[in-house]
ZAVO-706557 format. One record per residue (C-alpha): y, x, z. Coordinates in steps of 0.001 Angstrom, whole numbers, padded with zeros to 6 digits, always signed. Layout:
YXZ ...
This chain:
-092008-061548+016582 -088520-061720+017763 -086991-059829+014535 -083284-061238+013526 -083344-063120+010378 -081038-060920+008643 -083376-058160+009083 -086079-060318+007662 -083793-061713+004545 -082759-057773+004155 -086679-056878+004104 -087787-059666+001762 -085065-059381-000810 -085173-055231-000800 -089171-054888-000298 -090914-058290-000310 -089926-059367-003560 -088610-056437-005474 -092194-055199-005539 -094100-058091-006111 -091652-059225-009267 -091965-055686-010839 -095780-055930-010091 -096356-059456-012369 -094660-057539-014979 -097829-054851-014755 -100874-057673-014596 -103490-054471-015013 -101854-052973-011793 -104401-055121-009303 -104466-054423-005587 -104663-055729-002025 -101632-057185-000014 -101746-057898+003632 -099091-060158+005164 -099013-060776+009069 -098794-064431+009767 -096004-064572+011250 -093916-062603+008166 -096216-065398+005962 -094768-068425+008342 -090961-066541+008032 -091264-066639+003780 -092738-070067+003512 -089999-071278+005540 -087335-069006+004144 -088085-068458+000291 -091061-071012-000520 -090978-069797-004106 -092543-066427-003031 -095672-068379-002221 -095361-069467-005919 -095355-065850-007284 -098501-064971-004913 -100804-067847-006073 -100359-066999-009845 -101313-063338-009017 -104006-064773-006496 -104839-066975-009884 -105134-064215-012518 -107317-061890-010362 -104741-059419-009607 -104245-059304-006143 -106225-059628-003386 -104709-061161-000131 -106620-059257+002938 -106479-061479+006221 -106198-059756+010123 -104793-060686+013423 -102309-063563+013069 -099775-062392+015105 -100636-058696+013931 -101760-057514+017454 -103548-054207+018246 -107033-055767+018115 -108772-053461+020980 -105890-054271+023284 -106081-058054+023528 -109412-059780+024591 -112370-060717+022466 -111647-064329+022319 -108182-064023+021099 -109298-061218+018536 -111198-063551+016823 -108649-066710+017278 -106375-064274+015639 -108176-063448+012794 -109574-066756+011810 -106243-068337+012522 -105176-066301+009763 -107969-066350+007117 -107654-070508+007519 -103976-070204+006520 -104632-067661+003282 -107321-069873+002270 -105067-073194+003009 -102100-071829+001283 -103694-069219-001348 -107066-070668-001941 -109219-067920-001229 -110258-066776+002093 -110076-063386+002937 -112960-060858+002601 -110973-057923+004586 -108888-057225+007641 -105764-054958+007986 -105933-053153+011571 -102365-052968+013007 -101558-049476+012923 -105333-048375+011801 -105815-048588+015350 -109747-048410+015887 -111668-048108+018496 -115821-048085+018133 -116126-051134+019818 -114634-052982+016908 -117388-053478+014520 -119060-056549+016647 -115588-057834+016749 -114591-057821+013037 -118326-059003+011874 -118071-062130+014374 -114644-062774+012613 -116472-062658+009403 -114770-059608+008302 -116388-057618+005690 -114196-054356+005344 -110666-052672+006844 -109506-049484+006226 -108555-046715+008362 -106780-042964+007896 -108648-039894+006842 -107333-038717+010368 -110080-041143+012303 -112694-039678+009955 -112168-035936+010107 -112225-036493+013805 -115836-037427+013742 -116724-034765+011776 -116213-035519+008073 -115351-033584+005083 -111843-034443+003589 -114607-034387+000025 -116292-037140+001858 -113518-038997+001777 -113563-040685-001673 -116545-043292-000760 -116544-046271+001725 -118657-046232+004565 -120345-048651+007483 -119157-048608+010767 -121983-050173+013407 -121216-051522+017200 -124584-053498+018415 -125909-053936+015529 -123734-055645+013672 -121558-053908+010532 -117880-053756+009041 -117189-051235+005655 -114748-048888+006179 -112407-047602+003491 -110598-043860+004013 -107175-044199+002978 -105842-040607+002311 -102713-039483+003949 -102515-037111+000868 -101555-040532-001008 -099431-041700+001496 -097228-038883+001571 -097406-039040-002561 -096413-042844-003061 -093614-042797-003578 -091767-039774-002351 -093649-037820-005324 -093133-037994-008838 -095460-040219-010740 -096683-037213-012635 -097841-035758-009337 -099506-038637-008287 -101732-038575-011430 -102216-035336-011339 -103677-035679-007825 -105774-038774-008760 -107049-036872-012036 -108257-033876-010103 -110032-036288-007789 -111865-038230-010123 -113223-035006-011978 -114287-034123-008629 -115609-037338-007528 -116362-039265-010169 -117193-042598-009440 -115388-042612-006451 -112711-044211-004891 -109105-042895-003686 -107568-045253-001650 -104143-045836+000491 -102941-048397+002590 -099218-047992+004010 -095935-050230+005020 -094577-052412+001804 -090831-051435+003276 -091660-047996+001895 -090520-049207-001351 -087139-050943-001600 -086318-050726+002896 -086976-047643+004483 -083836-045352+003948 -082505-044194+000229 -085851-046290-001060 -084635-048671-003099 -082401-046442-005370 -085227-044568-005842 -088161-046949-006348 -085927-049682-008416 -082603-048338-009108 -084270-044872-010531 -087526-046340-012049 -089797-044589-009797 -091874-047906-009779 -091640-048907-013089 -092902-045785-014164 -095917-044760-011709 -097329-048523-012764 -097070-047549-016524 -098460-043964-015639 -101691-045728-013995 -101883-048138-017145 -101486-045200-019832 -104439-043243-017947 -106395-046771-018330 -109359-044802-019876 -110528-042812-016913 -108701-045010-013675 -108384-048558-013045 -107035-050155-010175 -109061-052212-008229 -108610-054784-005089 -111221-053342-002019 -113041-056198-001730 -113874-055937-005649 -114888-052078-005530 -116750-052960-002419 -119062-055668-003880 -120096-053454-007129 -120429-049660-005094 -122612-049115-002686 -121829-047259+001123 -121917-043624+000902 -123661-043979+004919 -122664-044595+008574 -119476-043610+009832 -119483-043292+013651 -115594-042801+014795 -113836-041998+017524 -110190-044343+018917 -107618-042766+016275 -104788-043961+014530 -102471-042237+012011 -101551-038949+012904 -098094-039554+014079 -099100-042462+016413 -101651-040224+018268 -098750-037247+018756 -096455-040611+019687 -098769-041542+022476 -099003-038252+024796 -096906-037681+027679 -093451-036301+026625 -094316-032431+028520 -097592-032975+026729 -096116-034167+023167 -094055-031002+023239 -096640-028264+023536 -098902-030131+021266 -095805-030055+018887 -095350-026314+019102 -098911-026073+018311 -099107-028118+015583 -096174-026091+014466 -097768-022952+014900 -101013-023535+013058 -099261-024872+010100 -100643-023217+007429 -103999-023243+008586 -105452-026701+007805 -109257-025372+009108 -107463-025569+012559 -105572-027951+012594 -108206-030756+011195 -109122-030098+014734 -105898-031323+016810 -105196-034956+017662 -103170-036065+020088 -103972-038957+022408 -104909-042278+021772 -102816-045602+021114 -103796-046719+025074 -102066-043714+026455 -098272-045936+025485 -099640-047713+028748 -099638-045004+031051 -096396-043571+029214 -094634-046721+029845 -094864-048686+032846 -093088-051440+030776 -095665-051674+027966 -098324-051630+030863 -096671-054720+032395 -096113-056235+029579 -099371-055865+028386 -101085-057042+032154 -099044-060176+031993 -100282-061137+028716 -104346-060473+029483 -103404-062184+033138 -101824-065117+031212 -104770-065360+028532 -107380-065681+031439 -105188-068269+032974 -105039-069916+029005 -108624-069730+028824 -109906-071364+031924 -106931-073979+031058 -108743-074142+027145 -112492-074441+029152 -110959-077929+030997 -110444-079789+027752 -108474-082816+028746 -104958-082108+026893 -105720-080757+023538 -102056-080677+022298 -101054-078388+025593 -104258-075895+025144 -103182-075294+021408 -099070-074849+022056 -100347-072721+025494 -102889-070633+023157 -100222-070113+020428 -097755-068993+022538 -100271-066493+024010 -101041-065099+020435 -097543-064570+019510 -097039-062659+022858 -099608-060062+021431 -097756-059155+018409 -097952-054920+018512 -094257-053646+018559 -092573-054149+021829 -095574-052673+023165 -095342-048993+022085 -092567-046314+020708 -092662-043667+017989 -090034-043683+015218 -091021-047742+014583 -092802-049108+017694 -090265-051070+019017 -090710-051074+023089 -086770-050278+023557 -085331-052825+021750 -084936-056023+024439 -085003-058488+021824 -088299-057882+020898 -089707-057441+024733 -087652-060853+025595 -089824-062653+022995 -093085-061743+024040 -092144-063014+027680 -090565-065653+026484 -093761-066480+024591 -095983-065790+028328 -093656-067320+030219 -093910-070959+028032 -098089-069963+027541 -098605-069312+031675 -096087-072425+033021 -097998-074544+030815 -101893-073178+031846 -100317-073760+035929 -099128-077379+035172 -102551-078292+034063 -104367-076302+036661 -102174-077771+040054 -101327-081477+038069 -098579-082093+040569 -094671-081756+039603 -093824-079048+042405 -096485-076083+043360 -096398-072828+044997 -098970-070176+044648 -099554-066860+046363 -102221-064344+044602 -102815-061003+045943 -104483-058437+043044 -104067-055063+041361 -101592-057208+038752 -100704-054363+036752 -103898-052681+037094 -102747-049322+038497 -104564-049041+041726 -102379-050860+043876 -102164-054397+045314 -099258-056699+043944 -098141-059589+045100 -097696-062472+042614 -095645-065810+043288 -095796-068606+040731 -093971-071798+041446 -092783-074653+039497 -089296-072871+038662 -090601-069353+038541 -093019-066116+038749 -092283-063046+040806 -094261-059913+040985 -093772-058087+043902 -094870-054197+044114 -095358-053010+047746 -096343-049803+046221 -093127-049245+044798 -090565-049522+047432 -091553-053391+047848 -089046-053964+044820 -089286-056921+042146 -091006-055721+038609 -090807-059211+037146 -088787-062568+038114 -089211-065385+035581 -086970-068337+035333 -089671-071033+034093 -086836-074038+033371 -085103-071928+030282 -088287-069821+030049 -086091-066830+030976 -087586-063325+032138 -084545-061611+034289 -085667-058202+035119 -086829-057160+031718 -085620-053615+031877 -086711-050002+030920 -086385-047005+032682 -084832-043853+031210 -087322-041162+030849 -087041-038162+029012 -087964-038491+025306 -088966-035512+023087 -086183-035933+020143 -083787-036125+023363 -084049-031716+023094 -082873-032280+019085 -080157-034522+020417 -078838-031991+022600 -079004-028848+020812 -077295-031031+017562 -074213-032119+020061 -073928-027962+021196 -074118-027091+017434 -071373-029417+016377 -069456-028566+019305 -069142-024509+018640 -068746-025999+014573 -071702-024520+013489 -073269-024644+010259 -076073-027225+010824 -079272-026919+008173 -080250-030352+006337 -083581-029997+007826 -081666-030386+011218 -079698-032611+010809 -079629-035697+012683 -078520-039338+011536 -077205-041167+014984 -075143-044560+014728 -072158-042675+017113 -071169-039660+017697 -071502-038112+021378 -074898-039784+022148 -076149-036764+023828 -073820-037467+026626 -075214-040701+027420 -078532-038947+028025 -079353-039505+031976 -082573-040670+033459 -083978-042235+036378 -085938-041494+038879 -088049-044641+039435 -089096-047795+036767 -086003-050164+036824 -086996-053112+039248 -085144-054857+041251 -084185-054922+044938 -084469-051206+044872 -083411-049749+048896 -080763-046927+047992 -079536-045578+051214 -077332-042946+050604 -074562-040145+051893 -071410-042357+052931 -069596-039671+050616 -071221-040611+047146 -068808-042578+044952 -068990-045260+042235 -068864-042467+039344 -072481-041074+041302 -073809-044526+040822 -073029-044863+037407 -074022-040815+036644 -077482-041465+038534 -076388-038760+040936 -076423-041028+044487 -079365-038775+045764 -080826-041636+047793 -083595-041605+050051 -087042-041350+048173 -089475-042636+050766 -087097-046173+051881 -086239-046280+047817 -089531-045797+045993 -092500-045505+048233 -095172-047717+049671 -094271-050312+052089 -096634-052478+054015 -096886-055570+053867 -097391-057384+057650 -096976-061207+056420 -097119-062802+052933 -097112-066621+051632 -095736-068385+048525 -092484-068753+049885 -091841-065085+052448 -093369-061928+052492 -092633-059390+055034 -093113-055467+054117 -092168-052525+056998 -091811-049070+056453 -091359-046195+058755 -090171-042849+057540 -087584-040103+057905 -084187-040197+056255 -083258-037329+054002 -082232-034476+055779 -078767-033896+053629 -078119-037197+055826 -079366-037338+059127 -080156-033796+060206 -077563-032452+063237 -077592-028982+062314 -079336-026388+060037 -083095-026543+060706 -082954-030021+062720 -085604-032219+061938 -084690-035759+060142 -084037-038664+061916 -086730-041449+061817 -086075-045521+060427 -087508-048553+060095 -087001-050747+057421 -088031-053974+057016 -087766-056013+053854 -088003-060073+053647 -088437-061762+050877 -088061-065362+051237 -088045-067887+048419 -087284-071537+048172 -086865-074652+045482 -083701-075502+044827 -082699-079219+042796 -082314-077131+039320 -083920-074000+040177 -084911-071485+042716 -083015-069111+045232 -084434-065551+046141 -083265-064132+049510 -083858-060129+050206 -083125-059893+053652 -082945-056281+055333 -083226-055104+058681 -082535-051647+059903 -084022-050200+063398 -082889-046336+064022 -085008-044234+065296 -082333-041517+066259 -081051-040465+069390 -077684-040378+067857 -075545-042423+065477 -076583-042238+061619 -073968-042610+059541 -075154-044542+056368 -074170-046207+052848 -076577-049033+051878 -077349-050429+048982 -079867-052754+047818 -079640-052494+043860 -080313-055201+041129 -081473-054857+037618 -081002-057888+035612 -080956-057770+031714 -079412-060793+030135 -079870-058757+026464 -076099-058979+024754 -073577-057126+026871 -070956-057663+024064 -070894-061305+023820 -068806-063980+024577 -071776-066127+025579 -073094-063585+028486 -071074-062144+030941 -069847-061782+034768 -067913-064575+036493 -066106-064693+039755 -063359-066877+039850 -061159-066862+036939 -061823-063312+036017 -064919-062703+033315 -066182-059508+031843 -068965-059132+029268 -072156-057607+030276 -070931-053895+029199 -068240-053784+032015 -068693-050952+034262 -066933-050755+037515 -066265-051660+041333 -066020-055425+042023 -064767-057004+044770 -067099-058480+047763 -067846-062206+047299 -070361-064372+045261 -070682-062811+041710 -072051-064645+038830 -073925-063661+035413 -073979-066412+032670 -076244-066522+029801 -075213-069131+027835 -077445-069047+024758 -080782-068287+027399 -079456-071399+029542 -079499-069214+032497 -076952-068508+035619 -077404-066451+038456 -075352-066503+041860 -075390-063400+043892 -074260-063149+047451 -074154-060519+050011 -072469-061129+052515 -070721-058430+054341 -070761-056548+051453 -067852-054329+050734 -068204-054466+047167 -070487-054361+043966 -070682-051433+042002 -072046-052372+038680 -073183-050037+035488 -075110-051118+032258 -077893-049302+031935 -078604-047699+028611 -081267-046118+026751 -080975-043279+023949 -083543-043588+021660 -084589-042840+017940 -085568-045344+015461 -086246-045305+011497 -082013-046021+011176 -081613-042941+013856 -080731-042222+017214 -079411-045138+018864 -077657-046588+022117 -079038-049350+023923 -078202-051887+026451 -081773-052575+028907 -079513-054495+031170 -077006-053936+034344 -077715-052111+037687 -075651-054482+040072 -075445-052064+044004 -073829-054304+046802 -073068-051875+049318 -072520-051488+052563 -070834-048890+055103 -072786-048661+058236 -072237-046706+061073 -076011-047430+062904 -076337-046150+066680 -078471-044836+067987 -081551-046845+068631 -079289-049991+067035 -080547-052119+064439 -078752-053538+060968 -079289-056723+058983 -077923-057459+055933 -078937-059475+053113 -078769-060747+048845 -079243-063520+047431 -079899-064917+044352 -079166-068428+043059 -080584-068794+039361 -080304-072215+037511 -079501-073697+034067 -076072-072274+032552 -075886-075626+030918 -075577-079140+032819 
């Protein structure tokens, strides 16, 4: 969900239908193809004569079309309900559109869990396949590998097929002659057995140099007429069809796995790193490492504060779509609110590896875009008045700490006392906007390979193929900086009245941790103004008189107050400052924004004050006074004012990260700081405040 169209039209013509019109030339080559639904809805839009193609090979036996979640969600990460809405949304539209329901399930990145079985056998499923990895880690022998077995959760069954990373790593970066050789040694060894392999169509014809080699070249061509010229001993059979004629070879009792990779993907980066080394240093001895796995597809939630968010939103907002489903009196509003909800559980934006696709803001933006339409429409139903307010206190995000979240009419705000009594989410529920949106920059394992590639190229080394690194500019390795807390907004940076703009941008400020990031209390709290206090010392490179002298104590208090406006809401942060110190504390205060509007090089998005407009990539100091960010294509505008304010410093922040196309640069929105200069006596107090003004771009 969320892909560009062009990426889609690039996948179908290179992959989608390269494959399938060399496969109708090879009618003995029979398999199984799984399509998510929403790639399915994309091509019968897009190229309706692909659906043509599919039926005649649905017609003549020689594919098999295996069903799954819809919306291709992780299955053990969304709630029972919408598992099986998911899956029998999409077996109804195979067997509406290809006349033959599906016996089988695909599992989103052969993510299992044991729980599953009750799951899949409730959604009628009869088989899925996982990776040798999940079955080695219960125990199994990689010669035990060649049969299908049953998994069992309470009683009730689902097969399971082994698909062999050995073939994964064959098709198609091996020659065809390998590839039978492989399969021949396998069936002398096991005969009557099965070898199976279930991977990513873009292998052949998208993923990098693939199409020269499995079109251009022939590699294609000829490992189809290699399987048909060994006719006598293999035949290639759809699952479903081997399944109903062999029997299982006996229980199979796994463990949460996933493909290799995504297991080493999912560990904390310090963690990923020696579990690397070790990998690397057991190498050649496969009878240790059958025994290392990394963690398991859940851990991206404690990795990523973002995905965890996400992720909380979407099982808040299905409760919410569920009670609103249990009422029963608008049937056309429960199924557009339950849709909605589905596509928000489509897998990528959730995690990162090389594919997983949690930095790219496109992706992220339509999975809230998605919750955002799915939750507004399950809290019109519930209040049934035009205007509402709502205050819910709760562990939103569920990480041990009490959040405070505000819906209204014209938007959602989730307030984290727990983290500096900052913003982690403000939705604009008119244009179905989510503002904040951001993601923090952490340090990511390939970051080491960027760096050490940028020192080799600098000193004009000789780099080794193996090392080298595809990025889409030079000098990324620069643009490597992270930050020391999630990017939310409202953030309290008070800082040395020394630091300059080029400290902001750098991350080098060196505010104070306890008023920036720690827990705040919260002493009053409605729909419309909550009220959190802190008292702690400032940092001693500030406030301490002379070497040894203990830090000088503040208060801070933090007001939020929010209110209705005609075409949208207005957020006020109001701050008050009450020293502690017997002497004056010379200060620089700023109380910094993070909104991500998604295109900082368009015409269409961009900051305003008075004549003057810069796109969303300017970095720089800009003058005091109301500033505006326009989003013309989300229908969005914000209006910022702090008054008093002697000016905004303003920085895009930007992520480094790796992708199948390489290393990459990219915008997770701006850090807006309006600053002050304050010179607090002692026992003096300071108020200040920002505001924020959001409505429609478009009248």
């Amino acid at each position: 969900m969320g892909n560009f169209d062009d990426v889609l039209e690039r996948a179908y013509q290179q992959s989608y239908l390269a494959f399938l019109t060399l496969l109708s030339r090879h009618p003995r080559i029979r398999l199984a193809l799984h399509y998510s639904g929403s790639l399915l809805q994309w091509i019968g839009s897009a190229h309706p004569e692909y659906f043509d193609i599919l039926r005649e090979l649905v017609a003549r036996n020689q594919i098999e079309i295996v069903g799954g979640g819809f919306y291709e969600p992780i299955l053990i990460s969304i709630p029972v309900a919408d598992r099986l809405a998911q899956i029998r949304k999409l077996a109804e539209y195979i067997e509406q559109n290809f006349g033959r329901a599906p016996s089988g399930a695909w599992l989103a990145e052969r993510i299992w869990e044991p729980q599953l079985p009750s799951t899949l056998a409730a959604a009628g499923v009869g088989y899925t396949l996982v990776d040798d990895t999940h079955f080695i880690a219960a125990g199994f022998e990689p010669s035990q590998l060649f049969r299908h077995y049953v998994a069992e959760d309470l009683g009730a069954t689902v097969k399971l097929i082994p698909g062999l990373k050995k073939l994964r790593y064959l098709i198609p970066f091996d020659s065809p002659e390998n590839n039978i050789a492989f399969l021949k040694e396998s069936a002398a060894l096991h005969p009557g057995g099965c070898a199976a392999m279930g991977d990513d169509l873009e292998k052949f014809g998208l993923w990098p140099e693939t199409y020269k080699h499995c079109y251009t070249d022939g590699w294609l061509e000829k490992f189809f007429t290699a399987l048909e010229e060994n006719a006598e001993w293999l035949a290639t059979v759809p699952p479903g069809e081997h399944l109903e004629s062999h029997s299982p070879a006996g229980r199979a009792d796994l463990p949460a796995a996933s493909y290799a990779e995504m297991l080493e993907w999912a560990l904390p980066t310090p963690v990923r790193r020696r579990f690397h080394a070790v990998l690397a240093e057991f190498a050649s001895r496969p009878e240790v490492t059958e025994f290392l796995r990394g963690g398991t597809w859940r851990g991206f939630f404690m990795k990523y504060s973002e995905a965890n968010l996400l992720h909380k939103k979407m099982l808040h907002v299905s409760a919410k779509v569920a009670q609103m489903n249990a009422q029963s009196s608008q049937a056309a509003a429960q199924r557009s609110a339950s849709e909605h909800l589905h596509r928000s559980q489509c897998n990528d934006a959730y995690w990162h590896g090389v594919f997983g696709g949690i930095y790219a803001p496109h992706l992220r933006t339509t999975l809230w875009r998605d919750l955002i339409r799915a939750e507004k429409a399950a809290d019109g139903m519930r209040y049934g008045v035009p205007t509402y307010a709502n205050l819910a206190r709760l562990d939103f995000d569920a990480d041990g700490e009490e959040e405070l979240y505000i819906t209204t009419d014209s938007c959602a705000a989730l307030l984290k006392p727990s983290d500096g009594a900052t913003l982690a989410a403000l939705d604009f529920r008119p244009s179905d906007v989510t503002l904040v949106n951001s993601m923090m920059r952490r340090v990511e394992p390939y970051h080491a390979r960027l760096r050490d590639a940028g020192k080799d190229a600098a000193k004009g080394a000789a780099i080794s193929i193996h090392d080298q690194l595809k990025a889409k500019e030079p000098g990324l390795e620069k643009r490597l900086r992270y930050d020391l807390w999630p990017r939310n907004a409202f953030r309290l940076l008070l800082f040395a009245p020394a630091k300059t703009f080029a400290e902001f941008e750098s991350l080098q400020l060196e505010p104070s941790a306890a008023f920036a990031g720690s827990r705040y209390q919260v002493t009053s709290a409605s729909a419309d103004k909550v009220v959190c206090e802190l008292d702690a010392p400032l940092a001693a490179e500030m406030a301490a008189t002379a070497s040894g002298s203990p830090a000088e104590s503040l208060r801070v208090l933090k007001k939020f107050v929010l209110a209705r406006t005609d075409r949208g809401f207005s957020l006020k942060y109001e701050i008050h400052l009450v020293s502690q110190s017997s002497r004056p504390l010379p200060l620089r205060v700023g109380l910094e924004l993070i909104l991500n509007l998604l295109a900082p090089n368009n015409d269409d998005r961009y900051f305003r004050s008075g004549a003057r407009r810069e796109r969303l990539a300017w970095a720089g100091e800009w003058p005091a006074g109301p500033l505006g960010l326009l989003d013309e294509w989300q229908n969005v505008a914000i209006q910022i004012e702090a008054p008093g304010a002697e000016s905004y410093w303003i920085a895009p922040v930007e992520t480094v990260s790796e992708s199948e196309d390489g290393f990459e640069r990219v915008y997770q929105g701006s850090q807006i700081l309006p600053n002050w200069n304050v010179e607090l006596a002692a026992h003096d107090e300071w108020r200040a405040a920002v505001s924020l003004h959001v409505f429609p771009a478009r009248t």
